[in-house]
C-alpha positions as a Markdown table, in Angstrom:
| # | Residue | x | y | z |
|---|---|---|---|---|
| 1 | Unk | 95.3 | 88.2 | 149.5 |
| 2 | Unk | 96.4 | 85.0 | 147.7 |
| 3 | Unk | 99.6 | 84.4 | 145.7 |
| 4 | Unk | 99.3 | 84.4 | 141.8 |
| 5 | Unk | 99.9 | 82.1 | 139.5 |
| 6 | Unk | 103.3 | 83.8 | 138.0 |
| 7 | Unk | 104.4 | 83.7 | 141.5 |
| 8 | Unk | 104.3 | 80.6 | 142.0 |
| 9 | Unk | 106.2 | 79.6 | 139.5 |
| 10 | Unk | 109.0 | 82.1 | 140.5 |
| 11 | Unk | 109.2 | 80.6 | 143.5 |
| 12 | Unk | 109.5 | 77.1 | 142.1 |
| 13 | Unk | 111.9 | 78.0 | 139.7 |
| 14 | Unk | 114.2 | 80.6 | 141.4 |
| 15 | Unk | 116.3 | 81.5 | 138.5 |
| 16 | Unk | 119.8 | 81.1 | 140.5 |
| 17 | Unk | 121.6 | 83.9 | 138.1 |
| 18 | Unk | 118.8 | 86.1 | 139.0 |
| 19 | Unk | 118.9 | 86.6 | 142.8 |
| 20 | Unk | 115.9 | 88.6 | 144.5 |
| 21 | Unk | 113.4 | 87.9 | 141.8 |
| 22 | Unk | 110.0 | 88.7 | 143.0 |
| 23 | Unk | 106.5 | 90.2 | 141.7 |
| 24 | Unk | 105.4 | 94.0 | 142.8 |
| 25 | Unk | 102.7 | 93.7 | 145.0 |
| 26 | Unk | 102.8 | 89.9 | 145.5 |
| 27 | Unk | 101.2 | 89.0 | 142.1 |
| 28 | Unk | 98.7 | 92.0 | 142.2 |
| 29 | Unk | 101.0 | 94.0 | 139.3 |
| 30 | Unk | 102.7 | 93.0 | 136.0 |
| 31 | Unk | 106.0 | 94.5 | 137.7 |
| 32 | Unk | 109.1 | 92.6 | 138.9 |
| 33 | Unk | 112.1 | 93.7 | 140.4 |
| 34 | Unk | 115.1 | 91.8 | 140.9 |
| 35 | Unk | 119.4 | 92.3 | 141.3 |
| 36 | Unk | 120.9 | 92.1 | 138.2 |
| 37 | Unk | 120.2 | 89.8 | 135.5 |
| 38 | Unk | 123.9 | 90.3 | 133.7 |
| 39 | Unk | 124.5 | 86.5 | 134.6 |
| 40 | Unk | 121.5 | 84.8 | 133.8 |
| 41 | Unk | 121.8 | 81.6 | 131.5 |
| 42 | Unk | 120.0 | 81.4 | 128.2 |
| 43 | Unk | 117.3 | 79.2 | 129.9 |
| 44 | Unk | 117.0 | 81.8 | 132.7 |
| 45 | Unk | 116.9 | 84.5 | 130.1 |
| 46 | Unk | 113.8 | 82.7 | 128.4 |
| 47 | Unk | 111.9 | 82.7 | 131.8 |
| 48 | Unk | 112.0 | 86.3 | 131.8 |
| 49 | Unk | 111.3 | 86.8 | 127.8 |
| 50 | Unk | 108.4 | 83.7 | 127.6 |
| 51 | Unk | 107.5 | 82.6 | 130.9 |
| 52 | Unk | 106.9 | 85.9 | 132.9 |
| 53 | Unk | 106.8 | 87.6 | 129.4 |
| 54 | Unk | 109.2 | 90.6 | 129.8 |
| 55 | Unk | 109.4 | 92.8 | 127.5 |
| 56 | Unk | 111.0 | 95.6 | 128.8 |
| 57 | Unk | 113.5 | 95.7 | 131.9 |
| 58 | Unk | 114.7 | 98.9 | 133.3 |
| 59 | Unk | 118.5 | 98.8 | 134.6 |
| 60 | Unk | 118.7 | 101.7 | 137.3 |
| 61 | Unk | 122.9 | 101.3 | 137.5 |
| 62 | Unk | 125.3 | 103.4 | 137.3 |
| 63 | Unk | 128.0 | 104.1 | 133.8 |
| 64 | Unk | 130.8 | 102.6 | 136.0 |
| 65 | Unk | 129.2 | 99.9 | 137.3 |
| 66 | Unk | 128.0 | 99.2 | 134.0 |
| 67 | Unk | 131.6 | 99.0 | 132.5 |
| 68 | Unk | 132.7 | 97.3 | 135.9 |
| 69 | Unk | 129.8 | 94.3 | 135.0 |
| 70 | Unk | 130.5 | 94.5 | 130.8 |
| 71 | Unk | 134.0 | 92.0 | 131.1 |
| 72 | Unk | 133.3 | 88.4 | 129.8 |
| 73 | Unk | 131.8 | 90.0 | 126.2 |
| 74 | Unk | 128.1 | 89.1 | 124.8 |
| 75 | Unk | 125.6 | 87.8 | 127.7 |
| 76 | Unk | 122.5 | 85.8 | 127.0 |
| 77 | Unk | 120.3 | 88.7 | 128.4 |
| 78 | Unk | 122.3 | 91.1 | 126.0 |
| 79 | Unk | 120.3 | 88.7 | 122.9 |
| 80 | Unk | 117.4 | 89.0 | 124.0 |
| 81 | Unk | 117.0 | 92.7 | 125.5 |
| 82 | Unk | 118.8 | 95.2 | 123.4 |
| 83 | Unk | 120.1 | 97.9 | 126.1 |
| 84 | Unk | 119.4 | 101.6 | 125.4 |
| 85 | Unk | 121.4 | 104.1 | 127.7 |
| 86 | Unk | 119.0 | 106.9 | 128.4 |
| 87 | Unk | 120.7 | 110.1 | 129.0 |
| 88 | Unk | 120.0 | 112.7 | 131.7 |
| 89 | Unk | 119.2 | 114.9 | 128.9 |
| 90 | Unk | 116.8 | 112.7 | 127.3 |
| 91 | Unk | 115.1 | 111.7 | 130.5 |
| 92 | Unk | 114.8 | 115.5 | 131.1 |
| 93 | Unk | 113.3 | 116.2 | 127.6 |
| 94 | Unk | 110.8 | 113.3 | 128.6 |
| 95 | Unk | 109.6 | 115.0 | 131.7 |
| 96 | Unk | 109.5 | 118.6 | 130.0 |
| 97 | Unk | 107.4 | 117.3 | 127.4 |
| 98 | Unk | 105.2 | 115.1 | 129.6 |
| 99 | Unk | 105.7 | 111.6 | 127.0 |
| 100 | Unk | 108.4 | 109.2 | 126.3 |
| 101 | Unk | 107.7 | 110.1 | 122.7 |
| 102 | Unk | 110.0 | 108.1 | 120.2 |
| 103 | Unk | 112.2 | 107.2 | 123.6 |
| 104 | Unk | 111.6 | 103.4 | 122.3 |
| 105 | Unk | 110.8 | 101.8 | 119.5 |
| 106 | Unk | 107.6 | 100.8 | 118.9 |
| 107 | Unk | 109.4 | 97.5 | 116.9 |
| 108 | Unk | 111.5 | 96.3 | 119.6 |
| 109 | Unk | 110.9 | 93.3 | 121.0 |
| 110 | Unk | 112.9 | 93.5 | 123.7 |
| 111 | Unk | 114.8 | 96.4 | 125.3 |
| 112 | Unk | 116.8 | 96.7 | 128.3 |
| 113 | Unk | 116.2 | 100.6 | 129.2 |
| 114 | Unk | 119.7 | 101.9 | 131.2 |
| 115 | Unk | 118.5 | 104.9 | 133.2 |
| 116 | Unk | 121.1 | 106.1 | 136.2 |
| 117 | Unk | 119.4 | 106.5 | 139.3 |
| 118 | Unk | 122.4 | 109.0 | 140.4 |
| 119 | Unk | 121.3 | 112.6 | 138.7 |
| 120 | Unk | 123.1 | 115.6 | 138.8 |
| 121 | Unk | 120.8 | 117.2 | 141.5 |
| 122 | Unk | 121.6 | 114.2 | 143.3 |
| 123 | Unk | 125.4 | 114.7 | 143.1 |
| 124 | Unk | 125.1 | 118.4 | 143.6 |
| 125 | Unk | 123.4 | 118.1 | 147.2 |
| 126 | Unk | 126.6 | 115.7 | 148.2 |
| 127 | Unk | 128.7 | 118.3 | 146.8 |
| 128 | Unk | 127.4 | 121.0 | 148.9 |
| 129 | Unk | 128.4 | 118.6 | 152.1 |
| 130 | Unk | 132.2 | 119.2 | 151.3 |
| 131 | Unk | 134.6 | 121.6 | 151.5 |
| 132 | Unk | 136.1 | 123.9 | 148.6 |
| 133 | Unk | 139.7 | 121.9 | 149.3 |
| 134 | Unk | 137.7 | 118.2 | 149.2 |
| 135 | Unk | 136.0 | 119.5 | 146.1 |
| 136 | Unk | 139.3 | 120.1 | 144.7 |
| 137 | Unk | 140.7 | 116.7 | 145.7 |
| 138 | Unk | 137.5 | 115.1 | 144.5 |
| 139 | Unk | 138.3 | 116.1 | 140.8 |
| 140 | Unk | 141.6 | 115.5 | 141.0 |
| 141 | Unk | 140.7 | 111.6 | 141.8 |
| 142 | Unk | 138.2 | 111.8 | 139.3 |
| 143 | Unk | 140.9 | 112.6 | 136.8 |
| 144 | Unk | 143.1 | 109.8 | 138.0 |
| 145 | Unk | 139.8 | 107.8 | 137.7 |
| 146 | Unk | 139.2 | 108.6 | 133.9 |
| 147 | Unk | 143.5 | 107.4 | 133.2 |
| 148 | Unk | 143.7 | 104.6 | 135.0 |
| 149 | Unk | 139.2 | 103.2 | 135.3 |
| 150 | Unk | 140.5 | 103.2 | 139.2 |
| 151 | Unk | 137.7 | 104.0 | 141.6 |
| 152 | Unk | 139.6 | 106.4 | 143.9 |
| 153 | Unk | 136.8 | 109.4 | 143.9 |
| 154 | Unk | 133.9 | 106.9 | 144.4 |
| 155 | Unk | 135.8 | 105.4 | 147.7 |
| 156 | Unk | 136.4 | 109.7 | 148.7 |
| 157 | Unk | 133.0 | 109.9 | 147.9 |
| 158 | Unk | 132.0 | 107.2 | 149.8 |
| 159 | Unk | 133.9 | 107.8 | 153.3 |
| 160 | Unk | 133.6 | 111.3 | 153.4 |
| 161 | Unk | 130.0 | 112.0 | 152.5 |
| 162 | Unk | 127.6 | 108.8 | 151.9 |
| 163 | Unk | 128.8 | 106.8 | 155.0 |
| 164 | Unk | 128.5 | 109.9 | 157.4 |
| 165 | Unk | 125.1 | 110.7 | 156.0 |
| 166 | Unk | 123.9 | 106.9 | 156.1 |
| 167 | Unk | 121.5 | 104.7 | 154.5 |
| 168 | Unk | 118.3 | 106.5 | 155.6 |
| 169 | Unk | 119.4 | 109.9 | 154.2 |
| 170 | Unk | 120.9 | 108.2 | 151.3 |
| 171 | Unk | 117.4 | 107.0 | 150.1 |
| 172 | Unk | 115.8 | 109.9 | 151.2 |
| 173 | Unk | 118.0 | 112.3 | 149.0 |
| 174 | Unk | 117.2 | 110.0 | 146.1 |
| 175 | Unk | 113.5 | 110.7 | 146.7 |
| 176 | Unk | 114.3 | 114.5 | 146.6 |
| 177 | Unk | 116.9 | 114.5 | 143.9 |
| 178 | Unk | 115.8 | 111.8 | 140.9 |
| 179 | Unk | 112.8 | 112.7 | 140.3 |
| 180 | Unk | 113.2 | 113.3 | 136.7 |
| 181 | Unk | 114.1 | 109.4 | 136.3 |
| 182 | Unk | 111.1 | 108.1 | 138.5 |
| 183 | Unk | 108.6 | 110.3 | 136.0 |
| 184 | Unk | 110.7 | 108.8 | 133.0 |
| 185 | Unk | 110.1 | 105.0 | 134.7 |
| 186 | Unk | 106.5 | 105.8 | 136.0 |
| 187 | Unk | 105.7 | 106.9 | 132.1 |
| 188 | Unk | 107.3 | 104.2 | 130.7 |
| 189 | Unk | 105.2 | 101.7 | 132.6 |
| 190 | Unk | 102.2 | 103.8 | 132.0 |
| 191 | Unk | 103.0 | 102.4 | 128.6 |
| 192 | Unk | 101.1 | 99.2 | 127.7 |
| 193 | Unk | 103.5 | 98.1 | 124.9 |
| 194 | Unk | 106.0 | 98.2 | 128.2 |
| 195 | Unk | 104.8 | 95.7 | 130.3 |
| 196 | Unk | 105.2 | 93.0 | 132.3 |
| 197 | Unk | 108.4 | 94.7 | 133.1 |
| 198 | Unk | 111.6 | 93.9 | 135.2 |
| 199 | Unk | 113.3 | 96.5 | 137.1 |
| 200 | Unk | 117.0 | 95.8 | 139.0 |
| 201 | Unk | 119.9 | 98.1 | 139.9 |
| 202 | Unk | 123.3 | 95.8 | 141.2 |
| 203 | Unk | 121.6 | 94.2 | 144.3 |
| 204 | Unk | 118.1 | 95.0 | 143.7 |
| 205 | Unk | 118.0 | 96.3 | 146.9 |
| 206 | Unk | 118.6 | 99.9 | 147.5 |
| 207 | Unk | 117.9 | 102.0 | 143.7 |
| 208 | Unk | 115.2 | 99.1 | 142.7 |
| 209 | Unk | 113.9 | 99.3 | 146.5 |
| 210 | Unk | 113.1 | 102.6 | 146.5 |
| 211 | Unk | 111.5 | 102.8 | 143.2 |
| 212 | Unk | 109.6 | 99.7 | 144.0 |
| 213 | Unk | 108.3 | 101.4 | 147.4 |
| 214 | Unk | 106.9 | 104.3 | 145.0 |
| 215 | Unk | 105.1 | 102.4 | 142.7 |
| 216 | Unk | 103.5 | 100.2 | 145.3 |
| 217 | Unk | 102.9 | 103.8 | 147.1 |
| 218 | Unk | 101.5 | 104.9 | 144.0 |
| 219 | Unk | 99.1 | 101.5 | 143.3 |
| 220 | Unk | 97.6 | 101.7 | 147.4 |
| 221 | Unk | 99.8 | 98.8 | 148.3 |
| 222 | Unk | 99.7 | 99.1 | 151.8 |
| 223 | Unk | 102.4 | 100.5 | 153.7 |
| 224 | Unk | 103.3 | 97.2 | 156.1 |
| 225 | Unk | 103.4 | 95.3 | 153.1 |
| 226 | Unk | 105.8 | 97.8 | 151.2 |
| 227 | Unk | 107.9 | 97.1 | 154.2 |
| 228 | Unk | 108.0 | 93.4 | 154.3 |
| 229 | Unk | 108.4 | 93.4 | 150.1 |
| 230 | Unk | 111.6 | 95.4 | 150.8 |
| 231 | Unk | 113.2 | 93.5 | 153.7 |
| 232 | Unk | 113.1 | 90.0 | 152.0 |
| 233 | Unk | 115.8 | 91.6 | 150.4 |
| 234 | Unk | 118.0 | 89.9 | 152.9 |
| 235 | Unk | 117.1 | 86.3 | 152.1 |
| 236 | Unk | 117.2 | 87.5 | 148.3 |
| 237 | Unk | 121.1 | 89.0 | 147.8 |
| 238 | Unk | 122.4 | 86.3 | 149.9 |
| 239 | Unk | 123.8 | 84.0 | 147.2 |
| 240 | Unk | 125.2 | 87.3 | 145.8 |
| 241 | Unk | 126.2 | 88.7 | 149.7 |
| 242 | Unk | 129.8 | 88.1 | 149.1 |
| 243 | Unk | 129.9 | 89.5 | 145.6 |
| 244 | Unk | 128.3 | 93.0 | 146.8 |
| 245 | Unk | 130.5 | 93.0 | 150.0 |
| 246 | Unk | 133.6 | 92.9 | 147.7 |
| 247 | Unk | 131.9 | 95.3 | 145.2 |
| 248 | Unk | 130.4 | 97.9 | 148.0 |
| 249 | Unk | 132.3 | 97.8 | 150.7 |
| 250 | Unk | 136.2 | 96.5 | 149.6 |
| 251 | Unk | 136.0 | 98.4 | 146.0 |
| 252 | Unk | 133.9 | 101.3 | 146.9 |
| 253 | Unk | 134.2 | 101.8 | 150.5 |
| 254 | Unk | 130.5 | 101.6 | 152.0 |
| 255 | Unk | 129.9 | 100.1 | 155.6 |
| 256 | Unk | 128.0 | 96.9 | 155.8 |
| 257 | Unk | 125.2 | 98.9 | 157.3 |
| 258 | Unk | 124.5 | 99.4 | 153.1 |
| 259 | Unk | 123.9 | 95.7 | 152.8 |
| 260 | Unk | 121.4 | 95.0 | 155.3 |
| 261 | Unk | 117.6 | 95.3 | 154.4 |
| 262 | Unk | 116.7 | 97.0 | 157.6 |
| 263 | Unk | 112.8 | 97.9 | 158.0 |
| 264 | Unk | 113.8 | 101.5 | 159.0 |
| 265 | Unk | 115.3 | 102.3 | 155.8 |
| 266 | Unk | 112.6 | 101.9 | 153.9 |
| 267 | Unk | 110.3 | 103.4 | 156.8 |
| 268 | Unk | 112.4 | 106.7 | 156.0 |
| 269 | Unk | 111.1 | 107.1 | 152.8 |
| 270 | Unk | 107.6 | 106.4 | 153.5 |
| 271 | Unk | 107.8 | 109.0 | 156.5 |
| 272 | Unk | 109.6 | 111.6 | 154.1 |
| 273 | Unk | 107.2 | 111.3 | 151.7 |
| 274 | Unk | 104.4 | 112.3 | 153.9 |
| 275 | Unk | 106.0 | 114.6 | 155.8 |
| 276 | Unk | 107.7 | 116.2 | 153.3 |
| 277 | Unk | 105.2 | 115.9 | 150.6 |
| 278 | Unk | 102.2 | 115.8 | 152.1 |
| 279 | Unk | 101.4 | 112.1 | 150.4 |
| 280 | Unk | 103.2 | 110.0 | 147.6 |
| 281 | Unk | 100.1 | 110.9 | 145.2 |
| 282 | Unk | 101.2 | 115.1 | 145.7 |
| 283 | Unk | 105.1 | 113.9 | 145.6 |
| 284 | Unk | 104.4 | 112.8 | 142.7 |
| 285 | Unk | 101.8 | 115.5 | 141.3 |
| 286 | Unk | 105.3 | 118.0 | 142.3 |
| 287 | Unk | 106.9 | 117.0 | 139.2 |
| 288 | Unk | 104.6 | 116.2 | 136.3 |
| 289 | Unk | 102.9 | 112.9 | 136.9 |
| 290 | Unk | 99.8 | 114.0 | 138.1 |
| 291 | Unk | 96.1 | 112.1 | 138.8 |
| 292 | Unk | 95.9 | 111.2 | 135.5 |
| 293 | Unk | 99.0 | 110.0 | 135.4 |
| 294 | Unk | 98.5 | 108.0 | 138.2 |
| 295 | Unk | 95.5 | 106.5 | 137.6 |
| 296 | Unk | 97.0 | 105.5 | 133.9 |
| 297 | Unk | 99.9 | 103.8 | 135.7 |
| 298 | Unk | 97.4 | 101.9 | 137.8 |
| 299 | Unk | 95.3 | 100.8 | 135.3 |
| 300 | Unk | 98.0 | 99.4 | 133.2 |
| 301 | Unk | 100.5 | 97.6 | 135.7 |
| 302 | Unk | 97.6 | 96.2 | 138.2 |
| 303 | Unk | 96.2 | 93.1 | 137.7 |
| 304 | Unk | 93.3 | 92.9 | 139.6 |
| 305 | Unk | 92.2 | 95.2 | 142.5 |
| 306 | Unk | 94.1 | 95.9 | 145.6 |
């Protein structure tokens, strides 16, 4: 397998305000992933719009980290990508109906899609982890949250139910519980007025990680390669380590084990999908985005053969 062209020159430029920039599939797909882009210069911003030719990038964040990341006003990448939040609702109307529809304009040049990765089923399965008393508690911070944009609930959140369940089961439960916003992305790129196309969540690591693993499941990437694409994560956050230590683990209470890029994480979905489903191609047939599907998405994000 040799390195493509647009790689190359990713690796020769390595945008410094986009950390963990890389190509799906190592040049064999017009998808990228990366951490976020919120800091990327105006040159940097161009490399994305007219050198790798992105037209639409796919922000898998969250509404608070969005608002934690909006101080400082008007970005470069904010010019050039208009963002669109997607609601839940919307994303659920999209997977009911089988088609984005009029979810984007078909004039925009240039949109920066915000779809949170954390559903409601997703929060629901933590919920049923906790007590009636630390349910109660839970809102109350949440209150307190919504008064005074303090992060209180996310930190209870955090040490009481993600940490004990760790990183393994945290990815896993996203596999199970967000499968309404994987159809909405896998449609999207089925799209080819869509693509190339970026996806990033904060770090690129974790959210974008295990959407990346699905697609490349999804292409016939193999699986050895799906885990050495996801553990060059750990050269790739490291100019941004100490700003996701501060953000993860000071301000929202995760362990370090959250910012390592350990091949047994991503191991744990590929297992789960297989075991659970019986292969990612009848995971995926579970909730909508069936063979046809599949094979659309295929022909429109892969460049040549696998």
């Amino acid at each position: 397998m040799t390195r493509e062209p647009e790689e190359d020159r990713i690796m020769a430029i390595q945008p410094q305000n986009i950390p963990n920039l890389r190509q799906l599939c190592s040049g064999f797909a017009n998808i990228y992933r990366s951490a976020s882009p919120d800091h990327a210069s105006e040159e940097e911003v161009r490399v994305l719009k007219e050198l790798l030719g992105i037209r639409l990038i796919i922000d898998l964040r969250s509404s608070e980290e969005l608002q934690d990341s909006s101080h400082g006003g008007r970005k470069p990448i904010d010019i050039s990508y208009e963002r669109l939040k997607v609601t839940e609702e919307e994303m659920e109307d999209t997977k009911r109906k089988g088609t984005t529809g009029k979810l984007l304009s078909g004039e925009a040049q240039g949109v920066r899609c915000v779809l949170s990765f954390a559903t409601k089923k997703y929060k629901a399965r933590l919920l049923t982890t906790m007590s009636a008393c630390q349910k109660v508690l839970l809102m109350f911070m949440a209150l307190i949250d919504r008064v005074f944009h303090t992060w209180l609930s996310q930190r209870y959140l955090t040490t009481r139910v993600l940490n004990p369940r760790g990183v393994k089961q945290q990815y896993t439960d996203l596999v199970d519980t967000s499968q309404t916003v994987i159809f909405t992305i896998l449609k999207l790129l089925s799209e080819p007025r869509n693509v190339p196309a970026l996806i990033h969540c904060t770090a690129g690591k974790d959210r974008t990680g295990v959407t990346a693993a699905l697609i490349q499941l999804a292409v016939g990437w193999p699986k050895k390669n799906i885990i050495e694409d996801y553990t060059a994560s750990t050269q790739g956050i490291k100019p941004i380590y100490e700003k996701l230590h501060t953000l993860y683990c000071k301000k929202m209470g995760f362990t370090e084990d959250l910012l390592l890029s350990s091949k047994e994480y991503i191991k744990a979905v590929l297992e789960h999908v297989d075991n659970t489903y019986g292969s990612v191609n009848d995971y995926l047939t579970s909730f909508g985005f069936g063979p046809d599907d599949q094979e659309k998405l295929k022909r429109n994000i892969l460049r040549s053969k696998i």
